[in-house]
KENU-705630 format. One record per atom (N, C-alpha, C): residue number from 1; residue in three letters; atom name; x, y, z. Coordinates in steps of 0.05 Angstrom, whole numbers. Each point is the difference from the previous one (the first is absolute). Example, Ala and Ser with C-alpha at 12.3 -4.5 7.8 and 13.67 -1.06 7.14 Angstrom:
BEGIN
i 1; aa Ala; at N; x 264; y -114; z 156
i 1; aa Ala; at CA; x -18; y 24; z 0
i 1; aa Ala; at C; x 18; y 24; z 0
i 2; aa Ser; at N; x -7; y 21; z -14
i 2; aa Ser; at CA; x 16; y 24; z 1
i 2; aa Ser; at C; x -15; y 22; z 14
This chain:
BEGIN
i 1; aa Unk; at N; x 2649; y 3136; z 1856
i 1; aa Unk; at CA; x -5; y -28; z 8
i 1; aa Unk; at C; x -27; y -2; z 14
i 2; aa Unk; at N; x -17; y -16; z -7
i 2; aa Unk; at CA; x -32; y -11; z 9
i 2; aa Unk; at C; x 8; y -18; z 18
i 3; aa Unk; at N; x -24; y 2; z 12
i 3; aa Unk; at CA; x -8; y -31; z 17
i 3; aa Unk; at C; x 13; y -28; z -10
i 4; aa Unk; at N; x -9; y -1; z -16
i 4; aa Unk; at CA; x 8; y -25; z -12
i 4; aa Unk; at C; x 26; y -6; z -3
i 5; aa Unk; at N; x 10; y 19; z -17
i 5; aa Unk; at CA; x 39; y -1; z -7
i 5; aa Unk; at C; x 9; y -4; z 35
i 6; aa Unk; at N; x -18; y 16; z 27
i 6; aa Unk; at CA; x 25; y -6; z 13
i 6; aa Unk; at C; x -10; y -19; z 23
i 7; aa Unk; at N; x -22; y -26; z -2
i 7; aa Unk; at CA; x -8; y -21; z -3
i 7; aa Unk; at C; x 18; y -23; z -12
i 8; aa Unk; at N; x -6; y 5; z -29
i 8; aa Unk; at CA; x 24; y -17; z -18
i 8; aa Unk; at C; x 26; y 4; z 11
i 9; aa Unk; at N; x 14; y 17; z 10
i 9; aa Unk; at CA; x 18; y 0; z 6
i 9; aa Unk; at C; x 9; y -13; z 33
i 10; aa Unk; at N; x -18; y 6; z 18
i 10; aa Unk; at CA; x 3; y -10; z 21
i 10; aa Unk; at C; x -1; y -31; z -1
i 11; aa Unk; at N; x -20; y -4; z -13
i 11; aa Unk; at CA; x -7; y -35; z -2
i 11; aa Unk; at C; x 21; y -15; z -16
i 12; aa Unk; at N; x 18; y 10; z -10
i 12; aa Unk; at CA; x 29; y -13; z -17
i 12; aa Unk; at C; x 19; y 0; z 24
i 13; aa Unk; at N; x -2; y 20; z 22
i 13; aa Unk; at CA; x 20; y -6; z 21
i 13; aa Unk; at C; x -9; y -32; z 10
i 14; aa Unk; at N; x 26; y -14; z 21
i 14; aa Unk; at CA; x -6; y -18; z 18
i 14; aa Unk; at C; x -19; y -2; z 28
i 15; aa Unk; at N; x 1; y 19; z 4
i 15; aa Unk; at CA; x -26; y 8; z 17
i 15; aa Unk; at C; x -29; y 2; z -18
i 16; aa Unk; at N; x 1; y 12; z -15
i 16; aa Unk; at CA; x -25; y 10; z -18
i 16; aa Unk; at C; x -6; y -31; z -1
i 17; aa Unk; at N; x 3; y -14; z -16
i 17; aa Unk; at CA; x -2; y -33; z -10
i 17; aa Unk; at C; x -7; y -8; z 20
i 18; aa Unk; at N; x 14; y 1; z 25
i 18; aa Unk; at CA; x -12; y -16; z 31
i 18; aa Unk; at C; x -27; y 8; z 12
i 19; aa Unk; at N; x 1; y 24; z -4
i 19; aa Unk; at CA; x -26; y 7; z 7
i 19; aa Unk; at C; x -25; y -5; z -21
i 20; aa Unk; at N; x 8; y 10; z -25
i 20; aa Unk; at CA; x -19; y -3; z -24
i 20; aa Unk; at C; x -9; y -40; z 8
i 21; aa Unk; at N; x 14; y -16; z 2
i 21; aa Unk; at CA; x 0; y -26; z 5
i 21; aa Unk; at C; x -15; y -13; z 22
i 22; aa Unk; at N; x -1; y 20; z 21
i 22; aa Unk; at CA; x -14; y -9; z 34
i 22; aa Unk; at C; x -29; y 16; z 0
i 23; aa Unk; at N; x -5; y 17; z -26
i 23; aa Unk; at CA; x -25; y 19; z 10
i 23; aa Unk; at C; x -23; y -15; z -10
i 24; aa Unk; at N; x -16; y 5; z 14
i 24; aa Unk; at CA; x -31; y -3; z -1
i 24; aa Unk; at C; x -5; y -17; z -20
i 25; aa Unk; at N; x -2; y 25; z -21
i 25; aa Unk; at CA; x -4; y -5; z -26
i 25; aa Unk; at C; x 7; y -32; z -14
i 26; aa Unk; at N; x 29; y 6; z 1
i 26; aa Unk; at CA; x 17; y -25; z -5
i 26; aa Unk; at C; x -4; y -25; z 10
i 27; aa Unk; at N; x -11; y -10; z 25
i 27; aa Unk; at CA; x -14; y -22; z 8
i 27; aa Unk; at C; x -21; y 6; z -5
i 28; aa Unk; at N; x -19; y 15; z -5
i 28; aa Unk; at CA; x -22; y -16; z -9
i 28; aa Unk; at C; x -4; y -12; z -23
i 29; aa Unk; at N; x 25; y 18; z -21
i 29; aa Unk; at CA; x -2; y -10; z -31
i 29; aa Unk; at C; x 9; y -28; z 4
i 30; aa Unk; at N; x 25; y -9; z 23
i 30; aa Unk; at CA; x 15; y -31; z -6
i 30; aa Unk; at C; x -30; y -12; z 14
i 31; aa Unk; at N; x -23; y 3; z 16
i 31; aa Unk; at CA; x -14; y -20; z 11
i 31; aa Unk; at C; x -15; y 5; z -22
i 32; aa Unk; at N; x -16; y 17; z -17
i 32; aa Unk; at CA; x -17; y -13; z -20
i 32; aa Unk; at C; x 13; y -11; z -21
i 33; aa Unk; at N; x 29; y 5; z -9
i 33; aa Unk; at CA; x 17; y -16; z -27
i 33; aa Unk; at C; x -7; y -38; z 18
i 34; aa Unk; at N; x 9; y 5; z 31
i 34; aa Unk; at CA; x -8; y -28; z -2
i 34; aa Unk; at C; x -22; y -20; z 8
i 35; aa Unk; at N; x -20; y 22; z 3
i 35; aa Unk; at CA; x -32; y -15; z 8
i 35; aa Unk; at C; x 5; y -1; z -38
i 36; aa Unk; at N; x 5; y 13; z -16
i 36; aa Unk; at CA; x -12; y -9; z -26
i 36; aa Unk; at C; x 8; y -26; z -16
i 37; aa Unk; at N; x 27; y -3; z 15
i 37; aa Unk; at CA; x 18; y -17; z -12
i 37; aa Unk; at C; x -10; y -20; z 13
i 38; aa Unk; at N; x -13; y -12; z 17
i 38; aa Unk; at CA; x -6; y -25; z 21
i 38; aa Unk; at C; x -23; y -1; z -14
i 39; aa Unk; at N; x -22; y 24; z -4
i 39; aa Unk; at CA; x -33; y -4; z -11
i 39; aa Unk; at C; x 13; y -15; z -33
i 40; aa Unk; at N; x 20; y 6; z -11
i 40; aa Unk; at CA; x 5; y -14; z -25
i 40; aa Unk; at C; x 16; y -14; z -2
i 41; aa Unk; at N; x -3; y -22; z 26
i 41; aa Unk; at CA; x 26; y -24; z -3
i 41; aa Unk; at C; x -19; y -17; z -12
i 42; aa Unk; at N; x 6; y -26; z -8
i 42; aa Unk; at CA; x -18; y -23; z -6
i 42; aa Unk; at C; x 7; y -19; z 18
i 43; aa Unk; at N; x -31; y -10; z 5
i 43; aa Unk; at CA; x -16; y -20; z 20
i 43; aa Unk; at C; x 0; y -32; z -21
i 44; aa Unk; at N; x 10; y -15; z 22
i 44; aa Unk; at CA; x -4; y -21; z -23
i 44; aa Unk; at C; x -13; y -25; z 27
i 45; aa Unk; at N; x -19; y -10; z -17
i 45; aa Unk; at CA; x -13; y -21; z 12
i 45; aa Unk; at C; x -1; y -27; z -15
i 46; aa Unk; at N; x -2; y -23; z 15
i 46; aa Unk; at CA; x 10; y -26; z -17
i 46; aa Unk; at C; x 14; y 5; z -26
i 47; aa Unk; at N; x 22; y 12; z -3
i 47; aa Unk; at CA; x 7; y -6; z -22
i 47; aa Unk; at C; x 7; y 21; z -16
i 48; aa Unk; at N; x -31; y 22; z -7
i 48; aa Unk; at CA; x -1; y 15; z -15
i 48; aa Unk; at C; x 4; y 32; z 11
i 49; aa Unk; at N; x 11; y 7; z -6
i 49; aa Unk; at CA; x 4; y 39; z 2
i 49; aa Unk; at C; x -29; y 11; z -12
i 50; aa Unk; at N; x -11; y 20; z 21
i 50; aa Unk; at CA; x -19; y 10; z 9
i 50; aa Unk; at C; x 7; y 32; z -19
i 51; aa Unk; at N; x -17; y 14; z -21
i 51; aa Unk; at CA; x 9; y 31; z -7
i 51; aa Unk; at C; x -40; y 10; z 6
i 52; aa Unk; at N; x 16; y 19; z -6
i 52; aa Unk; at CA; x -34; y 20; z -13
i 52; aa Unk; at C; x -8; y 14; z -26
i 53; aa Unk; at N; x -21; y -5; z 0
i 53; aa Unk; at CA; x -8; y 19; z -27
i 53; aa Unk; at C; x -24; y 13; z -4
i 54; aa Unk; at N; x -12; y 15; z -10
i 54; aa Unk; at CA; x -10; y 26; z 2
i 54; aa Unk; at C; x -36; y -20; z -2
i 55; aa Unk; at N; x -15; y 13; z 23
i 55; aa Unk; at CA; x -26; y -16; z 13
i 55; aa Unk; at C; x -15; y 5; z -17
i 56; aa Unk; at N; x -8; y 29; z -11
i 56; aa Unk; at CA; x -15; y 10; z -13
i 56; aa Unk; at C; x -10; y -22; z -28
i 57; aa Unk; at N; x 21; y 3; z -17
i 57; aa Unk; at CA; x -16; y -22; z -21
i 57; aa Unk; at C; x 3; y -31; z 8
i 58; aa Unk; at N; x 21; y -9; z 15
i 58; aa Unk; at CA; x -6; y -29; z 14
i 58; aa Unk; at C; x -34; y -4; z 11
i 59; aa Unk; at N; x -14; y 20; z 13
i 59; aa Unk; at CA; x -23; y 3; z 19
i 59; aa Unk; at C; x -29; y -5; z -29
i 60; aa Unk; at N; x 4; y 12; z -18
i 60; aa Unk; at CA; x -9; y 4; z -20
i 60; aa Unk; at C; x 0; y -24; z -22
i 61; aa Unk; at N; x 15; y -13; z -3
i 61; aa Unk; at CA; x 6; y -28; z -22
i 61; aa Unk; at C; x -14; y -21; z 6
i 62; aa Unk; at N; x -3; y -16; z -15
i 62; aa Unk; at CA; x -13; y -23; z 5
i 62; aa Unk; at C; x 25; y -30; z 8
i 63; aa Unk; at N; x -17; y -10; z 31
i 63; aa Unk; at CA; x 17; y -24; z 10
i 63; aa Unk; at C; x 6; y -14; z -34
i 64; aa Unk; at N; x 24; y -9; z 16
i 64; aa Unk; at CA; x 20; y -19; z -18
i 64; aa Unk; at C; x -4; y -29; z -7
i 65; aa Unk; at N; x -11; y -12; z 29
i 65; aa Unk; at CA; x -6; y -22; z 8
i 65; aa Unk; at C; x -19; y -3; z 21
i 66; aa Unk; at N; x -11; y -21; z 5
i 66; aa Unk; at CA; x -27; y -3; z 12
i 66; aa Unk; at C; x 7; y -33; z 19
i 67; aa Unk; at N; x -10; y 6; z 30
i 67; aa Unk; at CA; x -3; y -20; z 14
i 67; aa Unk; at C; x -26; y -5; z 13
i 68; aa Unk; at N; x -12; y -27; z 2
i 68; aa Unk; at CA; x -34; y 5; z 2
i 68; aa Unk; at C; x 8; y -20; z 27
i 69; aa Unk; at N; x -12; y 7; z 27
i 69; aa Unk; at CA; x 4; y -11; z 20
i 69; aa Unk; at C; x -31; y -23; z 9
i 70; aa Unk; at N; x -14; y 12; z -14
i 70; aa Unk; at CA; x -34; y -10; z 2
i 70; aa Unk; at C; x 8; y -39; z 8
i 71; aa Unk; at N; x -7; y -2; z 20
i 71; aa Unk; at CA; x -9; y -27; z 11
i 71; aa Unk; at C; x 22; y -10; z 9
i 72; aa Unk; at N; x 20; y 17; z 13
i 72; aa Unk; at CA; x 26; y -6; z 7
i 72; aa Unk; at C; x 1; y -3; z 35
i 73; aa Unk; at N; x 16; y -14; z 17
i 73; aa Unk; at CA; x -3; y 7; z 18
i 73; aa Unk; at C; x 20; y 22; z 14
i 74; aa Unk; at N; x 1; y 12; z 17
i 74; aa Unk; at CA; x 16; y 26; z 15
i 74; aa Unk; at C; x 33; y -14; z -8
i 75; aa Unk; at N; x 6; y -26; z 17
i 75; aa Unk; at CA; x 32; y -11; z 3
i 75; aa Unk; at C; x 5; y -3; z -37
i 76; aa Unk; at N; x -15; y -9; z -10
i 76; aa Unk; at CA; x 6; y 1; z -34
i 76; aa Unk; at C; x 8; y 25; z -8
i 77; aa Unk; at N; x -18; y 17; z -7
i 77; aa Unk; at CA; x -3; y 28; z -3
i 77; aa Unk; at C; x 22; y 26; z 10
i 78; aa Unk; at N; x 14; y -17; z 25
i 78; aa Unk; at CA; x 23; y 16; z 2
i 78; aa Unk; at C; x 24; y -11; z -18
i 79; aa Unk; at N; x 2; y -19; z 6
i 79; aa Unk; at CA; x 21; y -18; z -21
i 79; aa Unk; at C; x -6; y 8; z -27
i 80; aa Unk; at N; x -24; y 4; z -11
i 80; aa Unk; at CA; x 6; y 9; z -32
i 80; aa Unk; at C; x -11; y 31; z 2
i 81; aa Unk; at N; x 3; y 7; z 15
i 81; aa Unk; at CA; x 4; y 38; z -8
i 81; aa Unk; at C; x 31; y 8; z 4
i 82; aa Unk; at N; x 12; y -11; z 23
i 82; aa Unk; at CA; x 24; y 1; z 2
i 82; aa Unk; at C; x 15; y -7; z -30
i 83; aa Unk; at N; x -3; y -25; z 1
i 83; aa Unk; at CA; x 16; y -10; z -30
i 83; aa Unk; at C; x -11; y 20; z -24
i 84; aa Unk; at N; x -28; y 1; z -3
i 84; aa Unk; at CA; x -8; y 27; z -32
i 84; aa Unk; at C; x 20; y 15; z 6
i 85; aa Unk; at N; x -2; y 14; z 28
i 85; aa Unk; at CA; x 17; y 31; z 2
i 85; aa Unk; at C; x 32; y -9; z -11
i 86; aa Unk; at N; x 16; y -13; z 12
i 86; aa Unk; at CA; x 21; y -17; z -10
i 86; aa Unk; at C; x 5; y 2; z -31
i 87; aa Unk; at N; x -8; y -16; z -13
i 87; aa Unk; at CA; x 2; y -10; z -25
i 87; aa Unk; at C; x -9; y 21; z -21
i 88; aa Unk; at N; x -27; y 29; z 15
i 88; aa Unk; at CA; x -5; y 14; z -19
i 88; aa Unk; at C; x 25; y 18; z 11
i 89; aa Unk; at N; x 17; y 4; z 9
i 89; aa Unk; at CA; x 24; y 12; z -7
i 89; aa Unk; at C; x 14; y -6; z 1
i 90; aa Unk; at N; x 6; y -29; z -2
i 90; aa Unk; at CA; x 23; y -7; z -12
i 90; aa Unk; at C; x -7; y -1; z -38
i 91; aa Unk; at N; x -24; y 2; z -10
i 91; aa Unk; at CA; x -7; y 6; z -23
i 91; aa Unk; at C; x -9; y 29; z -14
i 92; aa Unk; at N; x 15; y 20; z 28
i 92; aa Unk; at CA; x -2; y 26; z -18
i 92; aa Unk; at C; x -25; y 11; z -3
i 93; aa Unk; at N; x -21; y -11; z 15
i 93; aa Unk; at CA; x -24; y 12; z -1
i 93; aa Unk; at C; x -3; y 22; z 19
i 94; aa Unk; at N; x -17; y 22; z -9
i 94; aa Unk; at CA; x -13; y 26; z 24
i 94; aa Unk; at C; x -8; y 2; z 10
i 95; aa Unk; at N; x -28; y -10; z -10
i 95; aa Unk; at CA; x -27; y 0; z 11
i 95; aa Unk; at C; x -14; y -34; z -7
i 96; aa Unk; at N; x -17; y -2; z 26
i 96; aa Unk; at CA; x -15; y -26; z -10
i 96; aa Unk; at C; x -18; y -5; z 22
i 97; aa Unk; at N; x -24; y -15; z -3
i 97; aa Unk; at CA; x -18; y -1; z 15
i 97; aa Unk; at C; x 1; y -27; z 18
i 98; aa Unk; at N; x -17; y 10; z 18
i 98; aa Unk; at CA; x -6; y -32; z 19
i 98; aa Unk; at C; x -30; y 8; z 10
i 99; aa Unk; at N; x -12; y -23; z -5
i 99; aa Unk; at CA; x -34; y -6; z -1
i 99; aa Unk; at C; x -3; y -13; z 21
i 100; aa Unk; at N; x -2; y 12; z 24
i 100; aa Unk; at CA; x -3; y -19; z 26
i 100; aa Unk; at C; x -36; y 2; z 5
i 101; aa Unk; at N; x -18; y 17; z -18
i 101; aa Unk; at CA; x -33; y -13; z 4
i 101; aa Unk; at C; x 4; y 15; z 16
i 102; aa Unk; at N; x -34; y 3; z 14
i 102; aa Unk; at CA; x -1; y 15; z 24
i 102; aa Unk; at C; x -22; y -15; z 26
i 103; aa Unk; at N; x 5; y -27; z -3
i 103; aa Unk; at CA; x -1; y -16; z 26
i 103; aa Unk; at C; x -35; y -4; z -7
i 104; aa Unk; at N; x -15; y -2; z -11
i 104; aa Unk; at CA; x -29; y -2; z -3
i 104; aa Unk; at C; x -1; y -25; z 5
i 105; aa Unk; at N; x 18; y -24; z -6
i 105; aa Unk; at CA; x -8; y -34; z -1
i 105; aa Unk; at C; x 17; y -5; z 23
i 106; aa Unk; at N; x 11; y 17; z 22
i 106; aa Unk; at CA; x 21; y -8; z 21
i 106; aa Unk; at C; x -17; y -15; z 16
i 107; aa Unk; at N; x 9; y -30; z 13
i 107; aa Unk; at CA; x -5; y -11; z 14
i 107; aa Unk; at C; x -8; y 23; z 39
i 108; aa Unk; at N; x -25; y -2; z 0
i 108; aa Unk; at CA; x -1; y 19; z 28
i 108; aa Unk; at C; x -3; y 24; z -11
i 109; aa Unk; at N; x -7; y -1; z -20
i 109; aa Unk; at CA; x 0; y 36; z -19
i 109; aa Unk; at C; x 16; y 22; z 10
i 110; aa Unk; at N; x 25; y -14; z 14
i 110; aa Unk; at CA; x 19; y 20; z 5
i 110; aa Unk; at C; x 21; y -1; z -26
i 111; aa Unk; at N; x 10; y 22; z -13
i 111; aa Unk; at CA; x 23; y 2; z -19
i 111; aa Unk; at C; x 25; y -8; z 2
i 112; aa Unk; at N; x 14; y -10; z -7
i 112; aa Unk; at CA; x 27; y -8; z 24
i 112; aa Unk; at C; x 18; y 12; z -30
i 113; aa Unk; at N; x 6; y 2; z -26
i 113; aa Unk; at CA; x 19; y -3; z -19
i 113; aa Unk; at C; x 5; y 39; z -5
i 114; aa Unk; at N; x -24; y 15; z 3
i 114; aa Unk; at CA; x 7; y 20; z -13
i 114; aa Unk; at C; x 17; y 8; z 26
i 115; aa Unk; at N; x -3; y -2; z 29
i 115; aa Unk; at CA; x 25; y 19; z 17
i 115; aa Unk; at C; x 22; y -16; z 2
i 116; aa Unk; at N; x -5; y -30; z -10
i 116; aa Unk; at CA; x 28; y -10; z 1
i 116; aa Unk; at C; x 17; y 15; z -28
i 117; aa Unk; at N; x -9; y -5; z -25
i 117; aa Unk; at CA; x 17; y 3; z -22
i 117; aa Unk; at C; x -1; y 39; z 2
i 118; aa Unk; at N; x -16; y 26; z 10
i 118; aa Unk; at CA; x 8; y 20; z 8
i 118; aa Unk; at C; x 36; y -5; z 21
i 119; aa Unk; at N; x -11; y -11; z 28
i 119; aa Unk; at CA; x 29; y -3; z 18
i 119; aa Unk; at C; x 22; y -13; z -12
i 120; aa Unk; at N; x -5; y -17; z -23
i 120; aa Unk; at CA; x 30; y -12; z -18
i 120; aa Unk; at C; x 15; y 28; z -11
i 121; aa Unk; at N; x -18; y 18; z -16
i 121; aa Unk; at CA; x -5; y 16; z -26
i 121; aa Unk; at C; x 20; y 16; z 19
i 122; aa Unk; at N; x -7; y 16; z 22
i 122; aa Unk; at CA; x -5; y 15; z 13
i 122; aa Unk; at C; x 38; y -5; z 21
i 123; aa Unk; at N; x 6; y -23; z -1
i 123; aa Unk; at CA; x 21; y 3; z 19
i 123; aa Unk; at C; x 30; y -14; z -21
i 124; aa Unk; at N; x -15; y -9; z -24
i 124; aa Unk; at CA; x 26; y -10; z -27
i 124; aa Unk; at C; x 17; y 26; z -5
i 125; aa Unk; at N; x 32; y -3; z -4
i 125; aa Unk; at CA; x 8; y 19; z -2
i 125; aa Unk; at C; x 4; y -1; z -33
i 126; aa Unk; at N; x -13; y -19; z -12
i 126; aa Unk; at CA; x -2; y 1; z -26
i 126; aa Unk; at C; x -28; y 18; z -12
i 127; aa Unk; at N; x -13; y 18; z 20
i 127; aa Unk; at CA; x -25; y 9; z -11
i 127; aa Unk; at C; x 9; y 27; z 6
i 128; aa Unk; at N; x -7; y 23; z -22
i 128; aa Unk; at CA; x 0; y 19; z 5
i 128; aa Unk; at C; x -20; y 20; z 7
i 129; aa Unk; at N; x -19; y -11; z -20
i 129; aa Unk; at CA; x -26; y 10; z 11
i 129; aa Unk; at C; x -24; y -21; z -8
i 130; aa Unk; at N; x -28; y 7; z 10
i 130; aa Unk; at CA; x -21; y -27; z -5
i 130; aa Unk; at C; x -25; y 29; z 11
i 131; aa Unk; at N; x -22; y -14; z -19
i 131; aa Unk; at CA; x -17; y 12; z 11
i 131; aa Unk; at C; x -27; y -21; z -14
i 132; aa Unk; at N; x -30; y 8; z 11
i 132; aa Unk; at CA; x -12; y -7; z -10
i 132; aa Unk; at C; x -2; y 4; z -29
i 133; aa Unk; at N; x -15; y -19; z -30
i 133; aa Unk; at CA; x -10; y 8; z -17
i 133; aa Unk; at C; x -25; y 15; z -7
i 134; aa Unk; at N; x -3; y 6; z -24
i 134; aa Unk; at CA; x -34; y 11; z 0
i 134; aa Unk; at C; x -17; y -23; z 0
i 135; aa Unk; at N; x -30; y 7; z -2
i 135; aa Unk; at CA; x -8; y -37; z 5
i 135; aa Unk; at C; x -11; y -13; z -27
i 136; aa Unk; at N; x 9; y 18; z -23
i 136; aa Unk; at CA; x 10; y -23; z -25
i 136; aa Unk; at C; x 12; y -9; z 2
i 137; aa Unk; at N; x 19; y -2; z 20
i 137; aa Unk; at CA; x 34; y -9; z -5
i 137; aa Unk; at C; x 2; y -12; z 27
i 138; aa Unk; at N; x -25; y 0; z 18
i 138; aa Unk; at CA; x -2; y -27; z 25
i 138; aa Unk; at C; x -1; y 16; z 21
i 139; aa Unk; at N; x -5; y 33; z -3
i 139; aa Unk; at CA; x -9; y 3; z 27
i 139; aa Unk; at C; x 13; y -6; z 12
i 140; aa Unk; at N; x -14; y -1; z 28
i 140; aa Unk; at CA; x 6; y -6; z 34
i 140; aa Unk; at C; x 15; y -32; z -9
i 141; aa Unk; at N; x -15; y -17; z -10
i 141; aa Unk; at CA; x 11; y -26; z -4
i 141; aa Unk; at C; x 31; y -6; z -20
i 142; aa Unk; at N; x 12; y 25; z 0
i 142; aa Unk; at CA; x 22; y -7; z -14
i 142; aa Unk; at C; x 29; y 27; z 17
i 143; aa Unk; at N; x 20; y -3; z -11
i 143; aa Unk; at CA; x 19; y 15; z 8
i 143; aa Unk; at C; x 22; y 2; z -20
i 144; aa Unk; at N; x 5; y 29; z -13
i 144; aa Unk; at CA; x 23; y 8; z -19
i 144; aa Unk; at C; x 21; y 0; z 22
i 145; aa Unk; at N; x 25; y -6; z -9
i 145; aa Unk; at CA; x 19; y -3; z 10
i 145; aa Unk; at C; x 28; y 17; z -22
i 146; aa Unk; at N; x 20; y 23; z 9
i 146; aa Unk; at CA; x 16; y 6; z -15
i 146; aa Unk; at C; x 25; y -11; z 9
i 147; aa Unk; at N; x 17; y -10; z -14
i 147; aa Unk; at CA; x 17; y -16; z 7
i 147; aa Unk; at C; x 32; y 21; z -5
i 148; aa Unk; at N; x 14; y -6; z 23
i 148; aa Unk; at CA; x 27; y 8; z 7
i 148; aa Unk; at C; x 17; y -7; z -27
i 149; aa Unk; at N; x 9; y 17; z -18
i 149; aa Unk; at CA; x 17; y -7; z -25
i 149; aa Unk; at C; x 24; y -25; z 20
i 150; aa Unk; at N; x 5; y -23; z -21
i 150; aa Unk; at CA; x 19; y -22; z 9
i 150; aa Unk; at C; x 20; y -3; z -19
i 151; aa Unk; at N; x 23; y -14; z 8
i 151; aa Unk; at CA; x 10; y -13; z -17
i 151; aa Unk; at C; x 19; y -16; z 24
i 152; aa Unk; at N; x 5; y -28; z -13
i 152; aa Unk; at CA; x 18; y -16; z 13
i 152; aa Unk; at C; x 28; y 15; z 9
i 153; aa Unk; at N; x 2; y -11; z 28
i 153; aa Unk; at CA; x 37; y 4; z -5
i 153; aa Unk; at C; x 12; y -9; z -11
């Protein structure tokens, strides 16, 4: 008889099980079974259930849909980035852009749209990730946006 056989054998007693159950080991496996189980509950916001899906080619694709903010004011501009974000998942889209310009015609030549529509992007629990584009695709004056997979409840 090995190690093991007289392991297996202890751990089939009622003691063995109590202990095998309280050791170390054993809680740490039940706290990561349930940090994993909570990291993969679904999040649902207005409406729609929140998943994930793999960044890599989402980051890579071309936006879905396009929002151009140019000559808009800040209180507007939140109201329809909010609603795009909205509606492009309630229509199943991934990826899609928002063209907030980069403040060159701003009254006071201060910028006011690109850190507002960044702080929307940036705190929606419908955005998964956002980054700048290249500047064929709007540069500094635009923002890719990957969107939280949706579907209605």
């Amino acid at each position: 008889m090995d190690f093991k056989d007289i392991l297996e054998q202890w751990e089939s007693t009622p003691e063995g099980r109590k202990a095998a159950a309280e050791s170390r080991f054993s809680r740490m496996l039940r706290e990561k079974e349930a940090n994993l189980i909570e990291s993969q509950r679904v999040k649902t916001y207005n409406g729609y259930k929140t998943g994930k899906a793999s960044l890599g080619v989402l980051k890579s694709m071309k936006p879905q849909a396009e929002l151009d903010l140019h000559g808009v004011t800040g209180d507007v501009a939140r109201h329809l980035v909010e609603q795009f974000l909205t509606e492009s998942v309630a229509k199943r889209l991934q990826k899609v852009r928002i063209v907030h310009g980069r403040g060159l015609h701003s009254k006071e030549g201060q910028a006011v749209l690109p850190e507002l529509v960044a702080e929307i992007v940036k705190k929606s629990p419908l955005v998964r990730a956002y980054g700048n584009p290249p500047p064929a695709e709007g540069g500094s004056g635009a923002i890719w946006v990957i969107l939280q997979r949706g579907r209605q409840n």
